[in-house]
N, CA, C and O atoms as a Tinker XYZ file with bonds, in Angstrom:
   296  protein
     1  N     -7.529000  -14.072000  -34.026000    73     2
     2  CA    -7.011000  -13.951000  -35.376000    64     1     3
     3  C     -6.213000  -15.210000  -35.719000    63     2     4     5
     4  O     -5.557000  -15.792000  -34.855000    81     3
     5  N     -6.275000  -15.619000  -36.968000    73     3     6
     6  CA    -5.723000  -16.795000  -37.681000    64     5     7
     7  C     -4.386000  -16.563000  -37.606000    63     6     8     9
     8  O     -4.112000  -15.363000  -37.604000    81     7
     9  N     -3.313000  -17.427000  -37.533000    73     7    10
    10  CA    -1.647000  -17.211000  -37.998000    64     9    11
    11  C     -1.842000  -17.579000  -39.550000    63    10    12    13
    12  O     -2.169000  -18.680000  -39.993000    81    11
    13  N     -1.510000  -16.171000  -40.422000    73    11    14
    14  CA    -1.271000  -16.658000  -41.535000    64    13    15
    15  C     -0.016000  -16.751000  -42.220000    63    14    16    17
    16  O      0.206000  -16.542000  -43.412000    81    15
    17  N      0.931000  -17.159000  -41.134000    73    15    18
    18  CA     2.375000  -17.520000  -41.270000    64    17    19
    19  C      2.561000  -18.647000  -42.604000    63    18    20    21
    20  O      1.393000  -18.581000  -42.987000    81    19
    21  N      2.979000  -19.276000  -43.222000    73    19    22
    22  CA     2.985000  -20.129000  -43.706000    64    21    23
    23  C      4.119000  -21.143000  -43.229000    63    22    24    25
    24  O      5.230000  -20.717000  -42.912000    81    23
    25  N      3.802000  -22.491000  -43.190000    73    23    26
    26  CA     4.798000  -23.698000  -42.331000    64    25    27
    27  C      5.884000  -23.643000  -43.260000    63    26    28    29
    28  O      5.882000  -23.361000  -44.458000    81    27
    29  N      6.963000  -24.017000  -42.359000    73    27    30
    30  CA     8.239000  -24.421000  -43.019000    64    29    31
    31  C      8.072000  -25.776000  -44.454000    63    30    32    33
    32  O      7.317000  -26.746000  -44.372000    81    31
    33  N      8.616000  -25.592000  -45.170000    73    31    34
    34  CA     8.646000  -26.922000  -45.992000    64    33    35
    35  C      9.762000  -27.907000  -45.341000    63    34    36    37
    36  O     10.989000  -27.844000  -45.266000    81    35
    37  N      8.598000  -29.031000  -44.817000    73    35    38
    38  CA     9.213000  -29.769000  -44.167000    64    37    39
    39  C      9.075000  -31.104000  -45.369000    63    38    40    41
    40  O      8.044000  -31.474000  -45.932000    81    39
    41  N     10.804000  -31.783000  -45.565000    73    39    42
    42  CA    10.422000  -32.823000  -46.518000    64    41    43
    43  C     11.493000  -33.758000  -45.888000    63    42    44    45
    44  O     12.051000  -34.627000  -46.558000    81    43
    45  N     11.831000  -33.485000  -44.204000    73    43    46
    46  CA    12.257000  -34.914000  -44.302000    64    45    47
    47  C     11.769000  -36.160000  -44.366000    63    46    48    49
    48  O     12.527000  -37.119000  -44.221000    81    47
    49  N     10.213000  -36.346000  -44.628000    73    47    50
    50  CA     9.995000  -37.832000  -45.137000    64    49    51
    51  C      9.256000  -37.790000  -46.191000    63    50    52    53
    52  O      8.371000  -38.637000  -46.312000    81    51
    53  N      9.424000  -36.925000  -47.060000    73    51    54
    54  CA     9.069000  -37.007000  -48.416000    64    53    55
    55  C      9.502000  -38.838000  -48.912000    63    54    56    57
    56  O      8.758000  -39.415000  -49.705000    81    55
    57  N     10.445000  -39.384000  -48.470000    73    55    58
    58  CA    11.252000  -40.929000  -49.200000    64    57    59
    59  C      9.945000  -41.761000  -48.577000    63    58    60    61
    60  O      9.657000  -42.892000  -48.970000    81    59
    61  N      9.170000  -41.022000  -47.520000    73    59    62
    62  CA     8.497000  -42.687000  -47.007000    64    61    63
    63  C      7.544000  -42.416000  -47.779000    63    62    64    65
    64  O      7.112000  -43.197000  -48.627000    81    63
    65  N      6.984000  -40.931000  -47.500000    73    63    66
    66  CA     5.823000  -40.753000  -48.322000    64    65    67
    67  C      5.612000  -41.768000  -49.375000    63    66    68    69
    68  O      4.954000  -42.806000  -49.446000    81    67
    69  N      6.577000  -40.965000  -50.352000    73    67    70
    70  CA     6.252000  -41.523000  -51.501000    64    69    71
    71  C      6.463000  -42.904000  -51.594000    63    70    72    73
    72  O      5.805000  -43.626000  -52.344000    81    71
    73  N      7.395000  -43.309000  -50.827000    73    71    74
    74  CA     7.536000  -44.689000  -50.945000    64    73    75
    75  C      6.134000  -45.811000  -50.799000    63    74    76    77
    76  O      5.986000  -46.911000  -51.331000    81    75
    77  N      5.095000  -44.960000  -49.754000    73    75    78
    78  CA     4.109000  -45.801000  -49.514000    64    77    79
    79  C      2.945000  -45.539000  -50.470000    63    78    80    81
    80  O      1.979000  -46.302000  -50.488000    81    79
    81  N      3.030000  -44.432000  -51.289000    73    79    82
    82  CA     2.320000  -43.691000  -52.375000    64    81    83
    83  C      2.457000  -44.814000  -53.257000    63    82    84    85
    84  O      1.372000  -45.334000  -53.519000    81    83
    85  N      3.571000  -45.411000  -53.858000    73    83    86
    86  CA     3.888000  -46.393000  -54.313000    64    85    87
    87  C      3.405000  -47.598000  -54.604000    63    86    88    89
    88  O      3.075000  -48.250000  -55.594000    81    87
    89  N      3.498000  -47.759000  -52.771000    73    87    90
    90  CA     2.731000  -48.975000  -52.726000    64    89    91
    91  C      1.366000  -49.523000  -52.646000    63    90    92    93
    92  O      0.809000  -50.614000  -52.771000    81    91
    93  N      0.961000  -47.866000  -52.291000    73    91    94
    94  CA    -0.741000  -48.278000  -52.400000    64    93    95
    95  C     -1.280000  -48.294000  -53.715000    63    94    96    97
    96  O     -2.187000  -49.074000  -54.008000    81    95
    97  N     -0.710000  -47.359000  -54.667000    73    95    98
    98  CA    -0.718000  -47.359000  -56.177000    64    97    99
    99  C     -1.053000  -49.280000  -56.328000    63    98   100   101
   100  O     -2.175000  -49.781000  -56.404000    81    99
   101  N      0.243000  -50.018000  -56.336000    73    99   102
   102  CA     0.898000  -51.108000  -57.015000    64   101   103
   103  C     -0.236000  -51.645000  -56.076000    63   102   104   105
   104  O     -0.809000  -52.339000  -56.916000    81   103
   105  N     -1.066000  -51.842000  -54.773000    73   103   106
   106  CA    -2.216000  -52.391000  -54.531000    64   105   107
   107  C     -3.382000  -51.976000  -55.195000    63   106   108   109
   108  O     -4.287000  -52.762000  -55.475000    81   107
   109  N     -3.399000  -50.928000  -55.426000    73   107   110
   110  CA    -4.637000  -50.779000  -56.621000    64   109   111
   111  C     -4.696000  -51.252000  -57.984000    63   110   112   113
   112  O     -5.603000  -51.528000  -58.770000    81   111
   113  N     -3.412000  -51.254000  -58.008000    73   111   114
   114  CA    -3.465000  -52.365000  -59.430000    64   113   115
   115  C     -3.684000  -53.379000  -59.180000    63   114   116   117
   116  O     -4.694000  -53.823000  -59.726000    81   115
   117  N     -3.115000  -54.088000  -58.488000    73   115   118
   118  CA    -3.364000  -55.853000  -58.029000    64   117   119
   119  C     -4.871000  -55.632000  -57.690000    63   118   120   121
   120  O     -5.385000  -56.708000  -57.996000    81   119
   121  N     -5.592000  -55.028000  -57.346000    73   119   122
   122  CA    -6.995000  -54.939000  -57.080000    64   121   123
   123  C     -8.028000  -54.717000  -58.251000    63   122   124   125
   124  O     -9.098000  -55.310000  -58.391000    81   123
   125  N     -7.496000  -53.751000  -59.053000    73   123   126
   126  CA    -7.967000  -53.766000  -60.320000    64   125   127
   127  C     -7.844000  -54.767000  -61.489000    63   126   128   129
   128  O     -8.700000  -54.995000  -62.343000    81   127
   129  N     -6.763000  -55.255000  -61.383000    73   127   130
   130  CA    -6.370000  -56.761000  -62.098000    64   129   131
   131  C     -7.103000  -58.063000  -61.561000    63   130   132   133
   132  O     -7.513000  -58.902000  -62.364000    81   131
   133  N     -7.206000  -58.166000  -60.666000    73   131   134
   134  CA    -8.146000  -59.166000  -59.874000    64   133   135
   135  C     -9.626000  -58.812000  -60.018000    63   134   136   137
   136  O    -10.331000  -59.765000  -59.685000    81   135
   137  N    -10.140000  -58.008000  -60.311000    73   135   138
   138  CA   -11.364000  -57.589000  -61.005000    64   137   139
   139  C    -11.778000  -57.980000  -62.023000    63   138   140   141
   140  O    -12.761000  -58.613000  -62.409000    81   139
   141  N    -10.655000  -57.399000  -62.568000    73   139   142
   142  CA   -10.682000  -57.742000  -64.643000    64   141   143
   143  C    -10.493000  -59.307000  -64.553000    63   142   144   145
   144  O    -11.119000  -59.887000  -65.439000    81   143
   145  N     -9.770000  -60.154000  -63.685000    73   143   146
   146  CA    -9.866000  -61.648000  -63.853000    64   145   147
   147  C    -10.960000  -62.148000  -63.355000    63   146   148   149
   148  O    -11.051000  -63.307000  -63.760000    81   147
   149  N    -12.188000  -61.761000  -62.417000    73   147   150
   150  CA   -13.181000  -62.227000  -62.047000    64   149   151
   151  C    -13.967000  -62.208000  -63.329000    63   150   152   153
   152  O    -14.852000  -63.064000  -63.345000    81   151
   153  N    -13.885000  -61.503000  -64.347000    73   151   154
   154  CA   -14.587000  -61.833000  -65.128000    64   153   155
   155  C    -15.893000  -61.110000  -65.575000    63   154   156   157
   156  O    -16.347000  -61.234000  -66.713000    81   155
   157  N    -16.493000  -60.312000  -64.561000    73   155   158
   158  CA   -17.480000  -59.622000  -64.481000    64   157   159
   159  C    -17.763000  -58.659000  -64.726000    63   158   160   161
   160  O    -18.732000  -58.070000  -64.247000    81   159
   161  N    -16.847000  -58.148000  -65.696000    73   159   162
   162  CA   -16.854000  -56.689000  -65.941000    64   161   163
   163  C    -17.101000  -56.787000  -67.580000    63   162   164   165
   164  O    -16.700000  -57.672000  -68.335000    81   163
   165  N    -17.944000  -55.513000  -67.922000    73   163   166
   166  CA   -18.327000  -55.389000  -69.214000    64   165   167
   167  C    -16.980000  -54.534000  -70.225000    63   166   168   169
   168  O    -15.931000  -54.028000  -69.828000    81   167
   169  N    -17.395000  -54.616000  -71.257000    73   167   170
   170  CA   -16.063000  -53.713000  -72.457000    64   169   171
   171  C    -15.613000  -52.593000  -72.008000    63   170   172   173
   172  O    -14.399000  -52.474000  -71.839000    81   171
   173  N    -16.541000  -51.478000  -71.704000    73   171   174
   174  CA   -16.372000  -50.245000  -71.373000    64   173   175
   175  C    -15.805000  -50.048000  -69.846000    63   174   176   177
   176  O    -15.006000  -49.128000  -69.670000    81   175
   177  N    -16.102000  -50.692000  -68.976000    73   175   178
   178  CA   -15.618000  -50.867000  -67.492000    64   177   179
   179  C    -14.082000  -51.292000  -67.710000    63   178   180   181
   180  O    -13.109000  -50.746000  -67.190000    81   179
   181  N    -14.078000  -52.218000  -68.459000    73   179   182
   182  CA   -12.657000  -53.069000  -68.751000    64   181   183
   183  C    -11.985000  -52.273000  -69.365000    63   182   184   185
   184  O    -10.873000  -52.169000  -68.848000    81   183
   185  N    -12.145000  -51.538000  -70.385000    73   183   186
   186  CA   -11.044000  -50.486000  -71.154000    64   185   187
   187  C    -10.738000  -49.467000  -69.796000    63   186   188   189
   188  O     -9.585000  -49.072000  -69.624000    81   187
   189  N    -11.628000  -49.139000  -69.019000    73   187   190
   190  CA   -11.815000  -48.147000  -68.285000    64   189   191
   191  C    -10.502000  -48.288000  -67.252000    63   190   192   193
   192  O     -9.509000  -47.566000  -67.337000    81   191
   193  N    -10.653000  -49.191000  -66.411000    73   191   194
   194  CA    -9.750000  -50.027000  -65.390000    64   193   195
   195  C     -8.048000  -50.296000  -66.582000    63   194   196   197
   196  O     -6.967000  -49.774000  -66.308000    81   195
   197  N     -8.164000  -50.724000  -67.163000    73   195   198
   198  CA    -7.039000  -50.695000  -68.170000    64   197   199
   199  C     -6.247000  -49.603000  -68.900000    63   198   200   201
   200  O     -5.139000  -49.598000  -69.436000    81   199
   201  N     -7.287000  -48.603000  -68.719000    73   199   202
   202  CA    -6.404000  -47.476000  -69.066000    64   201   203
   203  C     -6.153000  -46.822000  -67.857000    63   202   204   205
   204  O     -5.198000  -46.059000  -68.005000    81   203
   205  N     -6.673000  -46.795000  -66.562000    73   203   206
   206  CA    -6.660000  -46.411000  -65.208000    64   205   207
   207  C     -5.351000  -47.190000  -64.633000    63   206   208   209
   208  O     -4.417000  -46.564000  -64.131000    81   207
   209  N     -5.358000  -48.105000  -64.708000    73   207   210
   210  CA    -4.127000  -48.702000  -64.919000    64   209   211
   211  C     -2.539000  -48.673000  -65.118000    63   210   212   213
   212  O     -1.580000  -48.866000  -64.370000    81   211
   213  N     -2.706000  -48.329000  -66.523000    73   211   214
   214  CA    -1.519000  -47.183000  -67.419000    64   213   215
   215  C     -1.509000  -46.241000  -66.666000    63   214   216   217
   216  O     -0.564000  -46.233000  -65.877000    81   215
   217  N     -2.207000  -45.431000  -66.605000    73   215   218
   218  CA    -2.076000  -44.548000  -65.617000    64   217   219
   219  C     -1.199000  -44.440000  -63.894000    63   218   220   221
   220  O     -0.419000  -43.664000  -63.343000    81   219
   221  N     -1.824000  -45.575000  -63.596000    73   219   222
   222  CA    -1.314000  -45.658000  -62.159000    64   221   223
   223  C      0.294000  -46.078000  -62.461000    63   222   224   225
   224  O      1.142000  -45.751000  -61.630000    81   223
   225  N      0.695000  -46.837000  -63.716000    73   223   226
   226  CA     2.153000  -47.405000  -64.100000    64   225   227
   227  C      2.906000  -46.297000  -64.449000    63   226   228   229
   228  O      4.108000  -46.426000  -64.215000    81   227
   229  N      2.578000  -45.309000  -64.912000    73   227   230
   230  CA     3.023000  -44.039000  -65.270000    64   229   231
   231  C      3.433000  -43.488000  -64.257000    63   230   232   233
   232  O      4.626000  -43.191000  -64.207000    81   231
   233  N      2.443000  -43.151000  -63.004000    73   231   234
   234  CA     2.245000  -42.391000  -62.027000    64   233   235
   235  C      3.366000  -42.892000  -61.460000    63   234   236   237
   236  O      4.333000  -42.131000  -61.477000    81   235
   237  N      3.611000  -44.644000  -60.640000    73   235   238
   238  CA     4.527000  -45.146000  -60.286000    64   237   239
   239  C      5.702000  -45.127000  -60.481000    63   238   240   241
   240  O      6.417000  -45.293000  -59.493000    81   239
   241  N      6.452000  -44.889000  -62.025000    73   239   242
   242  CA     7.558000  -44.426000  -62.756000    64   241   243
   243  C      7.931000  -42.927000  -61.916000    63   242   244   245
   244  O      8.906000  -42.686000  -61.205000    81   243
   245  N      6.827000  -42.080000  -62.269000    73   243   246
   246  CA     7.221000  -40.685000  -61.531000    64   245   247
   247  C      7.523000  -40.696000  -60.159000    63   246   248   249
   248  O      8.431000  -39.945000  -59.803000    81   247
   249  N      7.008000  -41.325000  -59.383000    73   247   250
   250  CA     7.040000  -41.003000  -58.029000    64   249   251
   251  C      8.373000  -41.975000  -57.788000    63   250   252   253
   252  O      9.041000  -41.731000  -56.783000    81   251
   253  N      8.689000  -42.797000  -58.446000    73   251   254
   254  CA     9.728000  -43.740000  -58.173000    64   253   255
   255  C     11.660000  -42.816000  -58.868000    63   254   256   257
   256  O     12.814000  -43.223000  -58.733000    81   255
   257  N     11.167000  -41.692000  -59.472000    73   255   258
   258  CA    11.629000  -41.175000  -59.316000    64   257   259
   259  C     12.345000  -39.691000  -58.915000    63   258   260   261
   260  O     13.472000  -39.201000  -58.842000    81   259
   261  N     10.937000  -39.311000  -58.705000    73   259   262
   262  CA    11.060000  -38.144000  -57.223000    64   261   263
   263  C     11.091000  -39.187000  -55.918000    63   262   264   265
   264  O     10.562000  -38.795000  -54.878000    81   263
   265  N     11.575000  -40.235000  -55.953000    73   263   266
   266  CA    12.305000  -40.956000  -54.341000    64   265   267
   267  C     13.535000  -40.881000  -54.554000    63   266   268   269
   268  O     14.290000  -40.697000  -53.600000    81   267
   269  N     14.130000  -41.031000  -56.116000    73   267   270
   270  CA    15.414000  -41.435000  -56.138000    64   269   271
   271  C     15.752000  -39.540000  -56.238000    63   270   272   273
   272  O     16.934000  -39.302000  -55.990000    81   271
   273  N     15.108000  -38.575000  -56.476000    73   271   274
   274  CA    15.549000  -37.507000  -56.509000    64   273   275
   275  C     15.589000  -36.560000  -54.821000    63   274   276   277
   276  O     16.448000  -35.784000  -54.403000    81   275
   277  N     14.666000  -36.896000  -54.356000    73   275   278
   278  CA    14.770000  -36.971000  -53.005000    64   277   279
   279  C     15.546000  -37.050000  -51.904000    63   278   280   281
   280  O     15.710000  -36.234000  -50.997000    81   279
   281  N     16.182000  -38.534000  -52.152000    73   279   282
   282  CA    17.069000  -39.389000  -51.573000    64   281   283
   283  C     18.192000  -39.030000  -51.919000    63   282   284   285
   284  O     19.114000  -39.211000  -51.123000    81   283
   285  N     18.453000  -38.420000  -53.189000    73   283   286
   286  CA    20.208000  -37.741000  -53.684000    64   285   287
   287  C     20.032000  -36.395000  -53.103000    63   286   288   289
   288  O     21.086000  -35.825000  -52.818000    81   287
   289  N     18.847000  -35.712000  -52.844000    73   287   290
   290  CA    19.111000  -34.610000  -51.769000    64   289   291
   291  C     19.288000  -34.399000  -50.292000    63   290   292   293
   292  O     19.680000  -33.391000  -49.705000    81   291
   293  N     19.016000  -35.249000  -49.946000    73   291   294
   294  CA    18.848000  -35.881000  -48.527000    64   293   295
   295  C     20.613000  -36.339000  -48.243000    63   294   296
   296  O     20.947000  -36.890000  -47.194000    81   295
């Protein structure tokens, strides 16, 4: 039989987590920006990556501050 206990909520490294959540974000942008400067991408690809983008800058805002909310609980 399965344990269908459920795990403790464990968040003492919720700060790295996200911290590295962060940073792989802010490499996907530099990756996606280096795309859009190669040049090779058509209108619709390019709006695409550009609004994917916004997105990931948004995303980064949030998570940058569930670290700082985190870290004042900690």
């Amino acid at each position: 039989m399965v344990d269908q206990t459920p795990k403790p909520d464990d968040r003492s490294d919720n700060v790295e987590k996200l911290q590295q959540h962060v940073q792989n974000t802010i490499e996907n942008i530099e990756a996606a920006n280096e795309t859009l400067e190669n040049g090779a991408i058509d209108g619709n690809d390019r709006e695409a990556i550009e609004a994917k983008n916004a997105r990931r800058e948004e995303a980064i805002e949030g998570m940058r501050k569930e670290i700082i909310d985190e870290a004042r609980d900690h």
